[in-house]
C-alpha positions in Angstrom: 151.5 113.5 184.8 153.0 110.1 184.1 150.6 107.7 182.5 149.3 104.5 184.3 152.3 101.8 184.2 154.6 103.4 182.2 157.2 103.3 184.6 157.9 104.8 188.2 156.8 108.5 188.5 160.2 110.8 187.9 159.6 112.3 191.7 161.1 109.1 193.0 164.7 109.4 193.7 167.6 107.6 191.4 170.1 105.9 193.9 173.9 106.9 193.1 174.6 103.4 191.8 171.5 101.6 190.6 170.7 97.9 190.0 169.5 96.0 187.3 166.2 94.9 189.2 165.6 98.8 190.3 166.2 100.2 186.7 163.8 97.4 185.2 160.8 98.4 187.7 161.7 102.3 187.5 161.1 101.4 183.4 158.3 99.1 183.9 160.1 96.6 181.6 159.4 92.9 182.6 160.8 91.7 179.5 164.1 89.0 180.5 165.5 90.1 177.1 165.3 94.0 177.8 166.5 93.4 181.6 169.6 91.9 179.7 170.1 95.4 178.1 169.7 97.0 181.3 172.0 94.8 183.1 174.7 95.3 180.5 173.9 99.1 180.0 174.9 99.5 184.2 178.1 97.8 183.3 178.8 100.0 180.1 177.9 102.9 181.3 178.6 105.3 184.3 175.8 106.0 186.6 175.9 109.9 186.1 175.1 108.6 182.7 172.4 105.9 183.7 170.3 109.1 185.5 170.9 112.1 183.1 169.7 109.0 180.4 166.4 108.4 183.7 165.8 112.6 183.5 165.8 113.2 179.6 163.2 109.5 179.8 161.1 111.5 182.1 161.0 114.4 180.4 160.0 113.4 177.2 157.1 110.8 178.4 155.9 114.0 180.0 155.7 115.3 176.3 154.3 112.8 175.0 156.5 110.0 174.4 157.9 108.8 170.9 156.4 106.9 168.5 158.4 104.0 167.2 160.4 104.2 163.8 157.5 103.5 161.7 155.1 105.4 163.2 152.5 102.6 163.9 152.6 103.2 168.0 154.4 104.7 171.1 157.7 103.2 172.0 157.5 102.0 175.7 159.2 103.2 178.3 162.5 101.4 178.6 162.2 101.1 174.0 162.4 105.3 174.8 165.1 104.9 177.5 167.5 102.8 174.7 166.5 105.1 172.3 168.0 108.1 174.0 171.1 106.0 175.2 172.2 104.9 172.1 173.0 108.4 170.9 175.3 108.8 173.8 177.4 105.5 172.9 179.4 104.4 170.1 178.8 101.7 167.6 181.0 99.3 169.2 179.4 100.3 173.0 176.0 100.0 171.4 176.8 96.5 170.0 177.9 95.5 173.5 174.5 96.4 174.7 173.0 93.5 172.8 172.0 90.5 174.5 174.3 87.2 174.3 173.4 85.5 171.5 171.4 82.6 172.3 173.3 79.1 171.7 173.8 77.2 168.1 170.8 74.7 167.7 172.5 71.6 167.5 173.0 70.5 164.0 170.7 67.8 162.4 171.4 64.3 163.2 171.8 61.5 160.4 169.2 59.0 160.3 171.3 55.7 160.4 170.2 52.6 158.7 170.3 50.3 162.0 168.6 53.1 164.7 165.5 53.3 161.8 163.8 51.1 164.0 162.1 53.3 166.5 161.7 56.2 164.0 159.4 53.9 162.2 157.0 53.0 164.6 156.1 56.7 165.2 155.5 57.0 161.4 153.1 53.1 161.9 151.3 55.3 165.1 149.6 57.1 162.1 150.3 55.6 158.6 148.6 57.0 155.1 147.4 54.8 152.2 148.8 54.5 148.8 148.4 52.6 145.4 151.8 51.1 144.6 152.7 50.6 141.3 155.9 48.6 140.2 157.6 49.0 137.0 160.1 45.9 136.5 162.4 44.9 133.8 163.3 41.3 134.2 164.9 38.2 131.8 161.8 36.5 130.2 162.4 33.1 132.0 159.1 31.8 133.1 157.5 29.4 135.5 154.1 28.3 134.8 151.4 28.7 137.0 147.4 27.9 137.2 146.5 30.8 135.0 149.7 33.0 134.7 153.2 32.6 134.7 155.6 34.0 136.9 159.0 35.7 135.6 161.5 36.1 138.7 163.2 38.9 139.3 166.7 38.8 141.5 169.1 41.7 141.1 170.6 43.8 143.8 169.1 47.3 144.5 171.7 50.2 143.0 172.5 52.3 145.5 174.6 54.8 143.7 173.3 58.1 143.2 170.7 58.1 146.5 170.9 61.2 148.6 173.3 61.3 151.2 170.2 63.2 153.4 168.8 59.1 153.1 169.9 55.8 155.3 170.7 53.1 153.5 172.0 49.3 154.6 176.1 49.1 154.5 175.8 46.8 150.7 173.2 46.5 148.3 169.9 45.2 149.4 168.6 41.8 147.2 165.4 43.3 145.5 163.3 40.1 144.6 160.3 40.6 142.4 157.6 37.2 141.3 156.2 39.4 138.1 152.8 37.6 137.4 152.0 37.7 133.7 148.6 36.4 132.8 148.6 33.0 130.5 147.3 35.0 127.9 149.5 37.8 128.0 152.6 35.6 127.5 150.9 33.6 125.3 150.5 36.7 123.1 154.4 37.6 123.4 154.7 34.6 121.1 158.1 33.9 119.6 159.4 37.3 120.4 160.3 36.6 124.2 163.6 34.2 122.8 164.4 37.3 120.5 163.9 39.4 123.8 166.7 40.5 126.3 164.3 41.8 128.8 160.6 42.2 129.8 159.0 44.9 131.1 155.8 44.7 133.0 154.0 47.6 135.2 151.2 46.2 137.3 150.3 46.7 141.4 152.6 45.4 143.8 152.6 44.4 147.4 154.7 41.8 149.6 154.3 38.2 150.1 152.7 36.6 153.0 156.8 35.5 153.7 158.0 39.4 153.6 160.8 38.8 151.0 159.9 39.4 148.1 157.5 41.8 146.1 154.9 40.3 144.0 153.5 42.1 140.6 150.3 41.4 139.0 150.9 43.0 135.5 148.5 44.5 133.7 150.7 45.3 130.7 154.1 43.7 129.6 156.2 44.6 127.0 159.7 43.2 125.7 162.9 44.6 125.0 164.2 43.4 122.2 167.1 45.8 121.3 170.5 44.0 123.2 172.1 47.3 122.2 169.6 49.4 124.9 171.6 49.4 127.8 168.5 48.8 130.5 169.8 46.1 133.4 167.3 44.1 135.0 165.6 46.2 138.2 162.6 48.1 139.1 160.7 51.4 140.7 158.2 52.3 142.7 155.7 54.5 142.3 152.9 55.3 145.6 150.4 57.5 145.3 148.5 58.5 148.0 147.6 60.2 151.5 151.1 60.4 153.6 150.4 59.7 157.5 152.4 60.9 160.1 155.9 62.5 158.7 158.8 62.0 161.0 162.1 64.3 160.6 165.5 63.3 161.7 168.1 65.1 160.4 168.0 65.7 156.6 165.7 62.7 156.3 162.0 62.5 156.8 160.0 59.7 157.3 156.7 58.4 156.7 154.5 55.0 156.6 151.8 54.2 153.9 150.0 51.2 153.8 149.1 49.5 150.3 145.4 49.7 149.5 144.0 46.0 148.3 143.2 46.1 144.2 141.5 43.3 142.3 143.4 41.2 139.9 144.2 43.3 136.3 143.6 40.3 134.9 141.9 37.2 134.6 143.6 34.4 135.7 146.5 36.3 138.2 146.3 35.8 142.0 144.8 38.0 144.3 147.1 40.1 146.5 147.7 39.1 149.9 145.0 40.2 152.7 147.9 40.9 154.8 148.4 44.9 154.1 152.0 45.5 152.7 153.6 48.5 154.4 155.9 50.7 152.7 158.5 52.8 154.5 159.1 56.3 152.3 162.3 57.8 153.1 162.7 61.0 151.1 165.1 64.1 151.9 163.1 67.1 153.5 164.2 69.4 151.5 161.8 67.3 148.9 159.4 66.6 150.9 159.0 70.6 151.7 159.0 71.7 148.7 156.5 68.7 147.4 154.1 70.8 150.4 154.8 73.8 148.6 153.2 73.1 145.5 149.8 73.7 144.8 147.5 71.0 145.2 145.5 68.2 147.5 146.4 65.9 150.5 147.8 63.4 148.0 151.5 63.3 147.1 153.4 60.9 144.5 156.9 59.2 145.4 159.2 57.6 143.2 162.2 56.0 144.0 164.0 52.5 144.7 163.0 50.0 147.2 163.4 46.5 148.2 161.8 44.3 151.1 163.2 45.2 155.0 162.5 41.9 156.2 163.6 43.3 159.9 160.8 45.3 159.8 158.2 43.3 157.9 157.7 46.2 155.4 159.0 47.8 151.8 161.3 50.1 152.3 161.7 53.0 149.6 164.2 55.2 149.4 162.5 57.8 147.2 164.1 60.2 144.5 161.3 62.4 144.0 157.8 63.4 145.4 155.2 65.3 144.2 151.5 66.8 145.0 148.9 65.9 143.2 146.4 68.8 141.8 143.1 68.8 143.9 140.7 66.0 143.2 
């Protein structure tokens, strides 16, 4: 007795030529994927074929059925139909029994530097927070302040060596840094900064209120005093934080943090701006994946260049690396 939809009982008669819609119902297959078998099995095969195939179906789901190949449950009707098919056909028949191959997903699209624009505003619908810290190397020419000094910083941003999966502007972005040294600090540099080449300062950074360049309040400075060391004026970034929402184009993905507010390190140095700096992370996703592979919290590292996108009112940083931070 033939179970309870598993197919058309075997009294009912097999036309001479049957269709696709006919041999689908008489299988109880409702699958598109498996009717594309059937339709292409009708064309390979004869229709003698198509019902001696029907009559051996029958006969074993009146034994039983078959189980499939590893033995975890009972092929289906039709899944026993194919089975008994494909000993009847050669490889190359059997292969033409698969169903067309569904069309190539379009390959990635490049996320150019001008069309970043609206790819950035779905990463602002949900941005993270982060703690930026700047390391800068800079001449030791200084302009005195109330309390600190500032030591400008005006280079252009290398852009040699950043992954190809990143946009970037056609040339070199201006990166300009105000590194604010406390009067202390420099006071304590003495003599040294005319023997110096360079000075090196870490400290938080954020924008200024005019969105051109990036201002950092130091909380340690050292000099470079060795001509022979081979480090050019520039900085990094480093933000560490809670990425918001991460936006893929192409090889690039995309994300916006915004700078959490920090006192001053020091005595004397300005407070940062209340207006939030913004910074822009492009990193390639192959990083970014594997960074959410590694063991760890909600809080990720990035390092890499940047330099202000005045267009877009934020820092822009086209990272080198990321990394998850261990569980707090």
């Amino acid at each position: 007795m033939t179970e309870v939809g598993r197919g058309t009982p075997p009294t009912q008669e097999t036309p001479g030529n049957p269709d696709v819609n006919w041999l689908a119902e008489r299988l109880a297959e409702t699958d598109e994927q498996a009717k594309e078998q059937l339709r292409n099995a009708l064309v390979i095969c004869a229709p003698e074929v198509i019902q001696s195939v029907l009559a051996e179906t029958d006969e074993v789901e009146r034994g039983g059925g078959l189980l499939t190949a590893d033995g975890q449950r009972r092929r289906t009707v039709c899944g026993v139909f194919f089975h008994l098919l494909r000993k009847r056909l050669t490889r190359e028949e059997w292969k033409r029994l698969a169903p067309a191959a569904p069309p190539a997903a379009p390959q990635p699209t490049k996320l150019m530097w001008p069309a970043r624009a609206p790819v950035v505003s779905e990463a602002l619908a949900r941005p993270g927070e982060c703690l930026a810290m700047v390391t800068a190397w800079a001449p030791p020419r200084a302009r005195v302040r109330t309390g600190h000094v500032v030591v400008p910083l005006e280079s252009p941003v290398s852009l040699h060596g950043v992954s190809r999966a990143l946009p970037r502007p056609d040339e070199s972005p201006p990166m300009v840094c105000n590194i604010c040294v406390a009067e202390w600090q420099w006071m304590h540099l003495g003599d040294r900064v005319r023997r110096a080449t360079l000075l090196q300062a870490d400290g938080v950074g954020f924008l200024n209120d005019a969105k051109n360049a990036m201002v950092v309040l130091s909380g340690e400075v050292e000099l470079d005093t060795a001509r022979a060391s081979g480090r050019e004026p520039g900085a990094t970034l480093r933000l560490s934080g809670t990425p918001g929402n991460v936006i893929q184009v192409g090889n690039c993905s995309v994300t916006a943090m915004v700078g959490r507010r920090q006192p001053p390190p020091h005595r004397g140095l300005p407070t940062m701006s209340r207006t939030p700096t913004v910074f822009v992370v492009y990193v390639p996703t192959a990083e970014w994946r594997a960074a959410q592979q590694q063991p760890g919290g909600a809080q990720y590292v990035f390092r890499g260049r940047f330099f202000p996108d005045q267009e877009l009112g934020a820092v822009a940083v086209l990272a080198d690396s990321v990394e998850r931070l261990p569980q707090a």
